[in-house]
Structure formats: C-alpha cells, structure tokens
N, CA, C and O of each residue as an XYZ file, in Angstrom:
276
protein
N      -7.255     19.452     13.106
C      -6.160     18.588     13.513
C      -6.684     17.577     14.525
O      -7.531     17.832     15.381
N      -6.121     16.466     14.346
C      -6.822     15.077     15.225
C      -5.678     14.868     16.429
O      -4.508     14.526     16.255
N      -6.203     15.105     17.433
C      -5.286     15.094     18.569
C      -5.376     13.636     19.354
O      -6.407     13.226     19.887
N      -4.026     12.880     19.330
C      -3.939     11.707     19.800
C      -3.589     11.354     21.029
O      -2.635     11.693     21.728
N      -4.733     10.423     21.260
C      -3.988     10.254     23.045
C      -3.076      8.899     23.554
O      -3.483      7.792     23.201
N      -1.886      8.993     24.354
C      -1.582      8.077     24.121
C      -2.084      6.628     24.967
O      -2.003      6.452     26.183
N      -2.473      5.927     24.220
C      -3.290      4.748     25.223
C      -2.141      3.806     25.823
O      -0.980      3.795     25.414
N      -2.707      2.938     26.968
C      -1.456      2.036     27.594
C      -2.231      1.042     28.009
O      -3.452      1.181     28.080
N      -1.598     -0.099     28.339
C      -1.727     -1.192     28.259
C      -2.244     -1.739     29.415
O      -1.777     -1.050     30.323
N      -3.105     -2.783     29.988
C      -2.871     -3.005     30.966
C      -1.843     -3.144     32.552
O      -2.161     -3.396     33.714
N      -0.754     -2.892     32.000
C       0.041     -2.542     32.850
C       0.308     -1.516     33.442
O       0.920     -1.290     34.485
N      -0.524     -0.482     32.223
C      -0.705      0.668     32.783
C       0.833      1.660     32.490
O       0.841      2.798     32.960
N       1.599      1.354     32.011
C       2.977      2.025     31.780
C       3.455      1.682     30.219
O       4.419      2.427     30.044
N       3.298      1.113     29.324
C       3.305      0.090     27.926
C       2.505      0.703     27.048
O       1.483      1.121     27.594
N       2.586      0.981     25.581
C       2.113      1.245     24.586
C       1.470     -0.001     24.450
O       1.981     -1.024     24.907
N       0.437      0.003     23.883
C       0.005     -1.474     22.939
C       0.477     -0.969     21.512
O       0.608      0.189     21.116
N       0.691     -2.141     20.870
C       1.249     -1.843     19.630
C      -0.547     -2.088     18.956
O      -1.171     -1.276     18.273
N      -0.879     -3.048     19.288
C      -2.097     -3.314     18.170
C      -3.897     -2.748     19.279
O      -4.483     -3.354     20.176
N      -4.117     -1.756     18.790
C      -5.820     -1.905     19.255
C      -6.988     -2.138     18.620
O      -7.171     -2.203     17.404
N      -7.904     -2.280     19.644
C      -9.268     -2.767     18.938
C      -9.944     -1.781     18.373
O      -9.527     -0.626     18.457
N     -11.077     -2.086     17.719
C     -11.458     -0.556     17.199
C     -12.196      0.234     18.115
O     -12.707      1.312     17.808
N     -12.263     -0.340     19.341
C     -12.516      0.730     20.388
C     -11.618      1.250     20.920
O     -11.715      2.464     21.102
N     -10.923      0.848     21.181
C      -9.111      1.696     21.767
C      -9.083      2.477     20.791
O      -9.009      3.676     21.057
N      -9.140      2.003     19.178
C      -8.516      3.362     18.046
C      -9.081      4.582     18.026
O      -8.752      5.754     17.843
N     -10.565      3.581     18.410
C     -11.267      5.240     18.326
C     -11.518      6.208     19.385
O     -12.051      7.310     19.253
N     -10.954      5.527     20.739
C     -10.913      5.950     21.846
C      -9.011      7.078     21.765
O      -8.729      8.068     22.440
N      -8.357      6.549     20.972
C      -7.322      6.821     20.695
C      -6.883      8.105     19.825
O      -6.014      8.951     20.036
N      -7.703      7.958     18.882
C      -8.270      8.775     17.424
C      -9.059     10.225     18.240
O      -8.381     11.242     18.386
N      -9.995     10.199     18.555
C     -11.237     10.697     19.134
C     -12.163     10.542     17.515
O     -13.237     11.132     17.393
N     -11.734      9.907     16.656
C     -12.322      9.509     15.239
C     -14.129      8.402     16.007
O     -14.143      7.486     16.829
N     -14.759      8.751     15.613
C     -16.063      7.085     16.041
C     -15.961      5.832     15.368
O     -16.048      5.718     14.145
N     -15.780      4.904     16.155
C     -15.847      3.251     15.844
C     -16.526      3.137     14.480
O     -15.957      2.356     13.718
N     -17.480      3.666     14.062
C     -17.897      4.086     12.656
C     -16.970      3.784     11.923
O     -16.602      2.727     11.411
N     -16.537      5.033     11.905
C     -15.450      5.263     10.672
C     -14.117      4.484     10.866
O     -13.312      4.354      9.944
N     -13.916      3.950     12.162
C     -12.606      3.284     12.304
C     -12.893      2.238     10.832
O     -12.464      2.248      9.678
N     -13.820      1.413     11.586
C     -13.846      0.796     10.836
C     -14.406      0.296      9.326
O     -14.417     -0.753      8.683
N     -15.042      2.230      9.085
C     -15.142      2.057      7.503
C     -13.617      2.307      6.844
O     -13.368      1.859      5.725
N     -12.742      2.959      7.515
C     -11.638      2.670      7.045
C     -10.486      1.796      7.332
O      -9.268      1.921      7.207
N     -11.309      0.825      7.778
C     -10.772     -0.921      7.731
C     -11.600     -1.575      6.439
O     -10.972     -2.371      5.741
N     -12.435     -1.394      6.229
C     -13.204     -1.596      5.414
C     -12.985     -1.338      3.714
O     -13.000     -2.107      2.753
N     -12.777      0.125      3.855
C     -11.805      0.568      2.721
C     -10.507      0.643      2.143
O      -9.979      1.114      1.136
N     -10.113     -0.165      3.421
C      -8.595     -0.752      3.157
C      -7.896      0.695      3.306
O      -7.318      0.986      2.258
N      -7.802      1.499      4.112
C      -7.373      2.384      4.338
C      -6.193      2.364      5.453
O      -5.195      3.081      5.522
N      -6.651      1.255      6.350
C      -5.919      1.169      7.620
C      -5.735     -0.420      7.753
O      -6.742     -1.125      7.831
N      -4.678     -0.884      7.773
C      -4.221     -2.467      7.750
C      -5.080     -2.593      9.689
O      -5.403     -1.906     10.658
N      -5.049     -4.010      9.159
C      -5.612     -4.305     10.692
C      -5.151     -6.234     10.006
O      -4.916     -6.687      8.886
N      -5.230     -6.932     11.626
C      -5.234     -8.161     11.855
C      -6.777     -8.403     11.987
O      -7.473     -7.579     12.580
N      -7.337     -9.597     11.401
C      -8.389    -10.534     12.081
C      -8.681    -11.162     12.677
O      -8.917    -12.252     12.155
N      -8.969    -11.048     14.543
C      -8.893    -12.489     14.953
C     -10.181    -12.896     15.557
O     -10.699    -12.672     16.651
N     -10.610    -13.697     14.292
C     -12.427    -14.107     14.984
C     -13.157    -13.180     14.509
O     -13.123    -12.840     13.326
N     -13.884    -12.682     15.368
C     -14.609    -11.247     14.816
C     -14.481    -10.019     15.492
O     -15.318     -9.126     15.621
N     -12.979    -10.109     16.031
C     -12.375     -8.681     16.177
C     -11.089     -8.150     15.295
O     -10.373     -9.040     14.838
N     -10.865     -7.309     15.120
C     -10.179     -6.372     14.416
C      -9.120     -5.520     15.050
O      -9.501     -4.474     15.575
N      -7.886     -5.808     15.076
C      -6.856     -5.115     15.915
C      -6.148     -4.337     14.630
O      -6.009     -4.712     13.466
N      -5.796     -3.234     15.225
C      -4.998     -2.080     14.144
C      -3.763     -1.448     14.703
O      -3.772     -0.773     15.733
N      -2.801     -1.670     14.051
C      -1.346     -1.398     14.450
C      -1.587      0.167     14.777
O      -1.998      1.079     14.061
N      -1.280      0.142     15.786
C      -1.168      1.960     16.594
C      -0.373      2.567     15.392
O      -0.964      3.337     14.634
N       0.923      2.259     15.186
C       1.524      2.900     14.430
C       1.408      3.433     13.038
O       1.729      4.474     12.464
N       0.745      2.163     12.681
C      -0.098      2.527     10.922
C      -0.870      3.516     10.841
O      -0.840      4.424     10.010
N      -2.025      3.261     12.252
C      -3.005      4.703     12.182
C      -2.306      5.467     11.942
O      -2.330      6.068     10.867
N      -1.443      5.689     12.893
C      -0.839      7.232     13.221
C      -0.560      7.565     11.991
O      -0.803      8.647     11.457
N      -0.052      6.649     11.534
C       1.087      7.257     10.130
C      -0.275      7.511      9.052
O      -0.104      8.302      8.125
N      -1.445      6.910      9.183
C      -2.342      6.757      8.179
C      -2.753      8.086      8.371
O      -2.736      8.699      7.304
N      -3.137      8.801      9.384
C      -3.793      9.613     10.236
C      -3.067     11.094      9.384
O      -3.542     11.991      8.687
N      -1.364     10.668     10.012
C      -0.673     12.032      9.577
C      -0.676     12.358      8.420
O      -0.551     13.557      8.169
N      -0.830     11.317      7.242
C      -0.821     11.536      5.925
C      -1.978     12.220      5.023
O      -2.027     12.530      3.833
N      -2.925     12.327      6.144
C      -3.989     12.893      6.331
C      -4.297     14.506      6.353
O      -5.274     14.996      5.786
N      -3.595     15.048      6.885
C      -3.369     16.010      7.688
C      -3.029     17.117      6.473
O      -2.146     16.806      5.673
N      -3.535     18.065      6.363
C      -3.196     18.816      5.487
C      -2.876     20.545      5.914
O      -2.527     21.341      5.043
C-alpha cells in the first residue's frame, strides 16, 4: 500500500492542486523515475509548461487508488 503525504503549498496551510514531479514523488514516496514514466505512458495526465511537468494531485491519487489491489 502507497502511503500519501499530504503536501502544502507555500503558504504552508493550502493543498496545491498541481505538482511537479518532484512534489509527486515526494508525495507518492513512488521515484521521479517512474513519476514520470507514467507521464510518459500516459498513465497520469499532467500539464506542460516549458520543460516542466505539473500533475493534478487529484488524478494521481485517483490514478494511484485504482491501483491498489
């Protein structure tokens, strides 16, 4: 079972809705690796901006739980 932590925002009190693939995988305890072989594999929607990669917290999760067997 993948135990999630919940990350916050610079404000320090705030969810981020979208992280980088270091937050996810800091988030995940999953490695930046695989975050993003499963950005790669179209497994996990993400935004492009430039040459970073933000991933809706919520998709993981849901990607994550569907996972879970």
């Amino acid at each position: 079972m993948i135990k999630i932590k919940s990350p916050k925002n610079n404000s320090g009190n705030k969810k981020k809705l979208y992280l980088s693939v270091k937050e996810a995988a800091e988030y995940t305890g999953i490695s930046e690796y695989y975050i993003r072989k499963y950005i790669k594999d179209g497994k996990i929607p993400y935004v492009e901006t430039g040459v970073k990669f933000l991933i809706n917290r919520i998709a993981l999760k849901d990607y994550l739980k569907g996972q879970e067997k």
